[in-house]
C-alpha positions in Angstrom: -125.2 118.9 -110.4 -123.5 120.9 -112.7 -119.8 121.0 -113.5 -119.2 124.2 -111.9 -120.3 123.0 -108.6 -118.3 120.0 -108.4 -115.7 121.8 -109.3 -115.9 124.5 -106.4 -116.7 121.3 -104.1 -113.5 119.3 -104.8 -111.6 122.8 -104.5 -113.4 123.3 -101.0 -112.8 119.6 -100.0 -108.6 120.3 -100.6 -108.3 123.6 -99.3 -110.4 122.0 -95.9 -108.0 119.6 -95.6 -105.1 121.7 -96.0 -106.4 123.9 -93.7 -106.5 121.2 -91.1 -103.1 119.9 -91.5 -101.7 123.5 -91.2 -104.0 123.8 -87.7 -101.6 121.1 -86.6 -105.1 118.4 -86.1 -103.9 115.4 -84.4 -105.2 113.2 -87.3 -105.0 113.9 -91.2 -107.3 112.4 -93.9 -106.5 111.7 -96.9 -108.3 110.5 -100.3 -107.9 109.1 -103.8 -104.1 109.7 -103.9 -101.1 107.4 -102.8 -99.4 108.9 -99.9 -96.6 106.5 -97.9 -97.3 106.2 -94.0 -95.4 104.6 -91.4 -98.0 102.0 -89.1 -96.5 102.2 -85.8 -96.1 99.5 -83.2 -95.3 99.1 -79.3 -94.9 95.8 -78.5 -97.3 94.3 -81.2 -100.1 95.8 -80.6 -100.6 98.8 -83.2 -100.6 102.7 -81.8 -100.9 104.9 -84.7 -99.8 105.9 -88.0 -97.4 108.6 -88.8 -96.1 110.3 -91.7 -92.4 110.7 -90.7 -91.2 108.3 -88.8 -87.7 110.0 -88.5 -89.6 113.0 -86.9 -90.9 110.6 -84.2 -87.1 109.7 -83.2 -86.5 113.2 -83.3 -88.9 114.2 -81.2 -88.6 111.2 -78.6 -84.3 112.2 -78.2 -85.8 115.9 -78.1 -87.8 115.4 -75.3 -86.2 112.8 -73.5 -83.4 115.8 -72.5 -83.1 114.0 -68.7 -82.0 110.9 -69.7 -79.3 112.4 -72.6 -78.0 114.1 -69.6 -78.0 111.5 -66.7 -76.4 108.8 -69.6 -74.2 111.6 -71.3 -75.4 110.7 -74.6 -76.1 113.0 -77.6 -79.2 110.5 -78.6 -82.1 108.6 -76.9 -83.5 106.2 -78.8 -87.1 104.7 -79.0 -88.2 101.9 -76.7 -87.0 98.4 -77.8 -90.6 96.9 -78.6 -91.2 99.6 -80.7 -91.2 98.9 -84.9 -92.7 100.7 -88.0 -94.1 99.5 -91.0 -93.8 101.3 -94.3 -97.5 101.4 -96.2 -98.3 103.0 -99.4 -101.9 103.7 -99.3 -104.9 105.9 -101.0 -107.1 106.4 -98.4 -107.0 106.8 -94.8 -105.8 109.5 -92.0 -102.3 109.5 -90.0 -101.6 110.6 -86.5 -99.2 113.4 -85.4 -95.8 112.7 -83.9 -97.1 113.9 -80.9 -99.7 111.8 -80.8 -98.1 108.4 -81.1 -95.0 110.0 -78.7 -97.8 110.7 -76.0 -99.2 107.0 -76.3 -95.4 105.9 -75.6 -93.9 108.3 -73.1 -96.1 106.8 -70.2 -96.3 102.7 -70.6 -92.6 102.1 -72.4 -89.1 103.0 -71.7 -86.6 104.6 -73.9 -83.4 103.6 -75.0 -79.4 103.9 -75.5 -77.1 102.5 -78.0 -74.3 100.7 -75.9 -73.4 97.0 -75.8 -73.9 93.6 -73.8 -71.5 91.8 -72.4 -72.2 87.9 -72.1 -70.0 85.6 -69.8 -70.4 81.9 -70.6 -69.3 79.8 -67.3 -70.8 77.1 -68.7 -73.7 75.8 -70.8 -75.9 76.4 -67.8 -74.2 79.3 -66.1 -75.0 82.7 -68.4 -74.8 85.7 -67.5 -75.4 89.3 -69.1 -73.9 92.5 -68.1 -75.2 95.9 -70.1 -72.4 98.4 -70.5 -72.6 102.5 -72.5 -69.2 102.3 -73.9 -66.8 98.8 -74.6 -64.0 100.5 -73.7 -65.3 100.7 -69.8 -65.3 97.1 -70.4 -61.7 96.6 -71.6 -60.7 98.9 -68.2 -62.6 97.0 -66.0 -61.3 93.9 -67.5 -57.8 95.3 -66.8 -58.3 96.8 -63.4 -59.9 93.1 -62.1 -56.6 91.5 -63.7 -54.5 94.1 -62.1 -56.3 93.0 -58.6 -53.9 89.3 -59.2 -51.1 90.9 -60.9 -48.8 93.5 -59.9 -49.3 96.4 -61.9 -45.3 96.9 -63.1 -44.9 93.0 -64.4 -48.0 93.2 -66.0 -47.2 96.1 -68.5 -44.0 94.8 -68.8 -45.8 91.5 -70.0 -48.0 93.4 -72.5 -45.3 95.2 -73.6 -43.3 92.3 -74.2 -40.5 93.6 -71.2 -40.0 91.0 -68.7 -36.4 90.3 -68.4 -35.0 86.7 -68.7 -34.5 84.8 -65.5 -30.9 84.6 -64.8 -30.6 82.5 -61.4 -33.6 83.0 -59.9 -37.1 85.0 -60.6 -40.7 85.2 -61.9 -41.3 85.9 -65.4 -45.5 86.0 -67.0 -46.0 83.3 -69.7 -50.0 83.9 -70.2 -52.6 85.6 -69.1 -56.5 84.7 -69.9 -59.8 85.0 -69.1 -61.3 81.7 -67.9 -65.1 81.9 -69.3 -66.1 82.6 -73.0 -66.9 86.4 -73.2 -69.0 88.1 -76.3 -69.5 91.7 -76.6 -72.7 92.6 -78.9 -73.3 96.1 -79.9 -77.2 96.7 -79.2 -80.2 99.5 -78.1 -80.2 98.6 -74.7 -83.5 99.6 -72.3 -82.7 102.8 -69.8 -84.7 101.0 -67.2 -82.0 98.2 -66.8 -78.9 98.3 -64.9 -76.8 100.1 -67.4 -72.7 100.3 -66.2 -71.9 103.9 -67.4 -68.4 104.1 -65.2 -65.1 102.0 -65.3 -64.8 102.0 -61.7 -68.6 100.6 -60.5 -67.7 98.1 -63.2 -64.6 96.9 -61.6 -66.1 96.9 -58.3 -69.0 94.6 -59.7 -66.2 92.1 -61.8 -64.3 91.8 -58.6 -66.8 91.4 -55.9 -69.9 90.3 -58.1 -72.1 92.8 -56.1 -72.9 96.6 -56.6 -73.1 96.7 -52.3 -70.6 98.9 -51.0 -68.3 96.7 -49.4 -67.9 96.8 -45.8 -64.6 98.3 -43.4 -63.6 97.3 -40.7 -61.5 99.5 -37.7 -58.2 97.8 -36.5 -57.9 97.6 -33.0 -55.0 97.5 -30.6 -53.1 94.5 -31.2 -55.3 92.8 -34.2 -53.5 91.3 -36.8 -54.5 90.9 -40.5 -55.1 87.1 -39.5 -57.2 87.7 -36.7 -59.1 90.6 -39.1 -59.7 88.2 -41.7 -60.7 85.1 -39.6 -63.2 87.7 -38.3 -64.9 88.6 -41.8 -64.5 84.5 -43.1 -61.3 85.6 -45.3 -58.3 84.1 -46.1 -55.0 85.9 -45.8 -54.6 86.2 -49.5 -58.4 87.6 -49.9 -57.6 90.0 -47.6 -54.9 91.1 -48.8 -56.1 91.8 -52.6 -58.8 94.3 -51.4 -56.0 96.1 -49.6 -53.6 96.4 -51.9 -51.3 99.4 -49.9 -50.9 96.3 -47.3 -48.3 94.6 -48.6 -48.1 91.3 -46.4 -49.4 89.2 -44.3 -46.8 90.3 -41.7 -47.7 94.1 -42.3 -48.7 95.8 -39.2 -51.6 97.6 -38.7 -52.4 100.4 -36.2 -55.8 101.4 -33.9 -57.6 103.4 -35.7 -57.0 101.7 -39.3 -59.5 101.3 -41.6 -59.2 98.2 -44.0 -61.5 96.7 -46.8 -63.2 93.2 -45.2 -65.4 93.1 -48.5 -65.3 89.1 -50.1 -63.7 88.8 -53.5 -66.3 87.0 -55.3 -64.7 87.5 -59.4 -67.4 86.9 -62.2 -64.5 86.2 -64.0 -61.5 83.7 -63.7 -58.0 85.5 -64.8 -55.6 82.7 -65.3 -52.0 83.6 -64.9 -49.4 81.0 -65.4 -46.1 81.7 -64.6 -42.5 80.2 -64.9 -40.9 80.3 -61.5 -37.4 79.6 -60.5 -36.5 80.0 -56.7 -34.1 78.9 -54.6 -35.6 76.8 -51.4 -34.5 75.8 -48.3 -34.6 72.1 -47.7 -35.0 71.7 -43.9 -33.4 68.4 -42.8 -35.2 65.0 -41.5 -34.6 63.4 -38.2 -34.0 59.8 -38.4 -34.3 57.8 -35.1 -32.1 55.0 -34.0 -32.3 52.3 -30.6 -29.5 51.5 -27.9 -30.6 49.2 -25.6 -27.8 49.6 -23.7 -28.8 53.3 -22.7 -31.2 53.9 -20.0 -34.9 54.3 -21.0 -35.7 57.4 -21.7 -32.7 59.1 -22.3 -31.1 60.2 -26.0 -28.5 61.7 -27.4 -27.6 63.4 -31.4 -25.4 61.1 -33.0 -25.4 63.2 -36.1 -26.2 66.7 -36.6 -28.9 68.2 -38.9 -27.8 70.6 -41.6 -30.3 71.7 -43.9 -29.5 72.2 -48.1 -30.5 74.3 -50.6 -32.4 73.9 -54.1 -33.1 75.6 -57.0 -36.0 74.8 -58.6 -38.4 75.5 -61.5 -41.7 75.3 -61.3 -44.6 75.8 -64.0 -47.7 77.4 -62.1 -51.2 78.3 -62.3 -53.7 80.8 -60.5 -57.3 81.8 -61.3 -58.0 84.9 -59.0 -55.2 84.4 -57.2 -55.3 80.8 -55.9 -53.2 78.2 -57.2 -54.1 75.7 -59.2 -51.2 74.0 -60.7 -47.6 73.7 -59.5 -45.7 71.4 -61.4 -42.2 70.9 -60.8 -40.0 71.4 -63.9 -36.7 70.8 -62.4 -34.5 70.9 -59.6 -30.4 71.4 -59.1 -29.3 70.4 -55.3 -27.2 73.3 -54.6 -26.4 72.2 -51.4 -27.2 68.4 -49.8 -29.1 68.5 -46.5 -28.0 66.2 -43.9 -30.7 64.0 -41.7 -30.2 64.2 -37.7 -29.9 61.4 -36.2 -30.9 61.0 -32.5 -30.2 57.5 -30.7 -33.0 56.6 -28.2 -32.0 54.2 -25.6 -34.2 51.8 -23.9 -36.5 50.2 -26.8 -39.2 48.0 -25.7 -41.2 45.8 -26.8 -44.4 48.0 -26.1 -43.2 50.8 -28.3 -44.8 51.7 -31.2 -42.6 54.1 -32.8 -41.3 57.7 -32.5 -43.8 60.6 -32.2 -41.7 63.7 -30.7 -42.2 66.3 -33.6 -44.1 65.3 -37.2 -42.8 64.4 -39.9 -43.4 66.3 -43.1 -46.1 64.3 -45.3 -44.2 65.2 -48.5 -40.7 65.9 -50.1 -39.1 69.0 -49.9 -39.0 71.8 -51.4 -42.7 71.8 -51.8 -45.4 74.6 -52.3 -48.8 75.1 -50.2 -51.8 76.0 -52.6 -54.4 76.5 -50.2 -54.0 77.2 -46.3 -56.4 75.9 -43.6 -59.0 78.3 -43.2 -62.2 80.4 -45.6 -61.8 79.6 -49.4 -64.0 80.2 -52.0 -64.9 76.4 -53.1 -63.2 75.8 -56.6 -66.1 73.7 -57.6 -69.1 75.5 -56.8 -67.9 78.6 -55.8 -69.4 78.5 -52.0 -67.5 79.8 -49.3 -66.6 77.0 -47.0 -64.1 76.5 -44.6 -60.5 74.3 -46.2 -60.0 72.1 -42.9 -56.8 71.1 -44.5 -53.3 72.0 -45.8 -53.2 71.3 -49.4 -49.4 70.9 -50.6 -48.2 70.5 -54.1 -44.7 71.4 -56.1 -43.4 67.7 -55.6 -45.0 66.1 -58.6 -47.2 63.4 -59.7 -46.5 60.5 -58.1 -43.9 61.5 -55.4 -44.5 60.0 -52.7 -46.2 61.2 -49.4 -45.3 59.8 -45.8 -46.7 59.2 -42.9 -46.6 62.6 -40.3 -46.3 60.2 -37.5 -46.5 56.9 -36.6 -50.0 54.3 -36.4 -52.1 52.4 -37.4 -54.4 52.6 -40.8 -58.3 53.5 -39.8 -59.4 53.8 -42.9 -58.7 53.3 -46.6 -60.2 53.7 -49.6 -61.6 55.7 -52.1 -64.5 58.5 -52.1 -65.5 61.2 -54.7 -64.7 64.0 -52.9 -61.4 62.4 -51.2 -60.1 60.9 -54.3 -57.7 57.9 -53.0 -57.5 58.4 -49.2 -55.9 57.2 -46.0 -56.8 57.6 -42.4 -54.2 56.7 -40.0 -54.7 56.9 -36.0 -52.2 57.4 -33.6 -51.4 55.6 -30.4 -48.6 56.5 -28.0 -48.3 52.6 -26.8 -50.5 49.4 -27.7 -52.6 49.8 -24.9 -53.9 53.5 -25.6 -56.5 54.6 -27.7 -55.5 57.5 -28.9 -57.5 60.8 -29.6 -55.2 61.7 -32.8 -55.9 61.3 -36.3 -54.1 62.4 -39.7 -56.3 62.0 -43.1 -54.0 62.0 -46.9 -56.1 62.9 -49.6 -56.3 62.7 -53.6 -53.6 59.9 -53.6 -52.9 58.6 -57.3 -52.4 55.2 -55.6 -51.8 53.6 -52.2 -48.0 52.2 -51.0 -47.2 48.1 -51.7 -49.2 46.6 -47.9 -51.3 49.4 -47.2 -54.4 48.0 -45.8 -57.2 48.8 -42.4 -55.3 47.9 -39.6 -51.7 47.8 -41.4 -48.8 49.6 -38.6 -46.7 52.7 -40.1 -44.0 54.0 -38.8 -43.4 57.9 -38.8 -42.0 59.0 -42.6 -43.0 55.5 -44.1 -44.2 56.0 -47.8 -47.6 55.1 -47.3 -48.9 56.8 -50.8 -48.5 59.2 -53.8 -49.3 62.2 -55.1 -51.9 62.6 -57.5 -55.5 64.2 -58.7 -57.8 61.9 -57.6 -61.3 62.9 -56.7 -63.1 66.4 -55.9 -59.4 68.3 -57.1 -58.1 71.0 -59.6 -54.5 69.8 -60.0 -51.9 67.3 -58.3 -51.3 68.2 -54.7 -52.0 66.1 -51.2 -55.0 67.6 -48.7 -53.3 67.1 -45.6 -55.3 67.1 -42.6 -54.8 66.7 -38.7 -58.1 66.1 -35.9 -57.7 66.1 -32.4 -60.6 65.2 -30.2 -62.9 65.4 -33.2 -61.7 69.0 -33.9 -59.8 69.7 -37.2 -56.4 71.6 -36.6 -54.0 74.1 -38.6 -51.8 71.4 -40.1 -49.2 74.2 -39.5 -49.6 74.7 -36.0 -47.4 71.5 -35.0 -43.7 71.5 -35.1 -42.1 69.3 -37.8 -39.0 67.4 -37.7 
């Protein structure tokens, strides 16, 4: 062949080729020159080979104008298993962008820059939350704190505000975030759940669902109580998702329409506080023997006068339950003084005094968790507190007995801590159907044993953290006829 026509064939052989890549062919050949190529890949397995791989982003955020607009981004990424390769090579043929696009559009989902959110509970609790902007984050964050803390001490406490307590008052020492929280900056998939707004964020740290929550219309004559009892919510719970109520005393009218949705955090927000309050120290009736009055009659030798203290307390919440009240201090501002009511007639079949109860602990105290629906500190179930649990009087004070019998049981559990069942009789010779429990003892009073007789306000015990518990209190409980009762629905001396 002569020179001429190879020549004129190489010349043909380019300006064929040229020709094609101008026609827009969805695959270009090359030949005997090094040309750089992108080798494209979705998910490992390899789809193409491009030229440009910057013109395949710009064509996926291009064409991908519905998602820009329902995430209110300027850019849509390509799909998270997607990866190129950068080859230098001197023979071969590359796709179009189009191409390699079409092969994705239908089998992968795109992607948005944005960031995830990892809550640490523990080593075996993990969970991941994908937001489109940190700073919907930080609100949320605030806005679930703000759900435990009013809304004008906390700024003050960020801006450094709160005025010193004089005689009495509440002033913010610290405010955390229970788990471990990281906040990674990543292409996150558009087929995930994706938080794009403050609010549904807040909703989701507060009641760890994205179900509307549900309402509930007051009737005639229903109190917030009897509304919450109704949904399995404590007064406090109930009260947090209604913020415009302001107490549990609030009244509500027909017609009303309130939030019975259960706080469920996926965070804890810690709040300790330094407390001082004036209490009222209701007096004790003490009970004294005449046998030379008539059975059955009595008279007040001395009359009761309750005092006043002032006392500081260090305490802490996570999501609005208390967790720790520890007495700091106390100044007696003014003494109580005990009644003292003379009984006549004492006989020798008596055992003991068991008009009104007699307060299991000292006083001024502070109750951390009501008898009724709690969310279980431990595992977070909802389950029903059968008990009062009381705490403010410190480790080791000593708790009494609410009336007078004899010791059914005593001992120590897991759950219970250091415990002691007492059952009450009204004489020797009658069982009787009554039953106080005293739980999470830090150790038992000198002679407690089974069978051992207390009289009403004997020590029998003291306070402490002993079993299944989150801080020093005592679980006081009360069962009649097998049934549990509202420790506060008995009248105390």
């Amino acid at each position: 062949m002569s020179r001429k026509s190879i020549y004129w064939g190489f010349l043909f052989s380019i300006i064929l080729s040229s020709l094609v890549f101008i026609l827009g062919s969805e695959r270009k050949t090359f030949t005997n020159y090094p040309v750089t190529v992108y080798q494209v890949y979705l998910n490992g397995e390899t789809i193409g080979v491009i030229e440009d791989e910057e013109k395949l982003y710009n064509l996926i955020n291009k064409e991908q104008k519905s998602l820009r607009n329902e995430f209110k981004v300027n850019k849509i990424y390509a799909p998270i298993g997607l990866e190129t390769t950068k080859l230098v090579t001197y023979e071969g043929s590359v796709d179009s962008v189009e191409t390699v696009y079409d092969k994705i559009k239908d089998v992968e989902s795109f992607s948005v820059k944005g960031y995830e959110i990892t809550i640490a509970h523990s080593e075996d609790k993990i969970q991941k939350i994908n937001v489109l902007k940190k700073e919907d984050f930080d609100t949320a964050i605030t806005n679930t704190i703000k759900s435990f803390v009013d809304d004008e001490t906390y700024e003050k406490y960020l801006a450094n505000e709160q005025e010193e307590i004089v005689d009495t008052g509440e002033t913010l020492e610290n405010i955390s975030i229970k788990e471990n929280i990281t906040i990674k900056e990543k292409y996150l998939s558009t087929d995930d759940k994706i938080y794009k707004d403050a609010n549904e964020l807040s909703q989701f740290l507060l009641f760890g669902t994205d179900e509307i929550q549900g309402m509930h219309t007051v009737e005639a004559g229903q109190t917030i109580k009897e509304i919450a009892n109704e949904y399995e919510l404590n007064v406090k719970e109930f009260l947090i998702v209604n913020p415009e109520i302001k107490s549990e005393t609030a009244l509500l009218y027909p017609g009303q329409k309130v939030n019975i949705g259960l706080v469920n955090p996926l965070i804890s927000v810690v709040v300790e506080t330094n407390r001082v309050v004036d209490a009222e120290v209701t007096y004790q009736t003490e009970t004294e023997y005449d046998n030379k009055i008539v059975i059955g009659k009595k008279y007040t030798k001395q009359v009761g006068q309750n005092g006043m203290s002032r006392v500081r307390y260090y305490t802490e919440t996570i999501n609005g339950t208390p967790t720790q009240v520890i007495k700091m201090d106390e100044e007696i501002l003014i003494p109580a003084i005990n009644e003292i009511v003379v009984y006549g007639g004492l006989s020798t079949q008596y055992i003991g005094n068991n008009g009104n109860w007699r307060w299991p602990t000292l006083k001024p105290y502070v109750i951390t968790s009501y008898f009724g629906w709690r969310t279980d500190p431990f595992d977070g179930t909802r389950t029903f507190h059968r008990g009062l649990d009381i705490s403010g009087t410190g480790y080791g004070s000593p708790i009494y007995a609410a009336r007078s019998g004899y010791i059914s049981s005593i001992g120590y559990r897991s759950d219970m801590g250091y415990y002691i069942d007492i059952t009450h009789k009204d004489s020797m010779n009658e069982q009787s159907d009554l039953k106080t429990i005293y739980m999470h003892m830090s150790d038992f009073a000198e002679g407690m044993v089974d069978g051992t007789y207390v009289e009403k306000g004997q020590i029998i015990g003291y306070m402490g953290s002993t079993g299944a518990s989150t801080g020093t209190h005592l679980d006081f409980r009360i069962v009649v006829n097998g049934e549990y009762i509202d420790p506060l629905s008995v009248e105390y001396d």
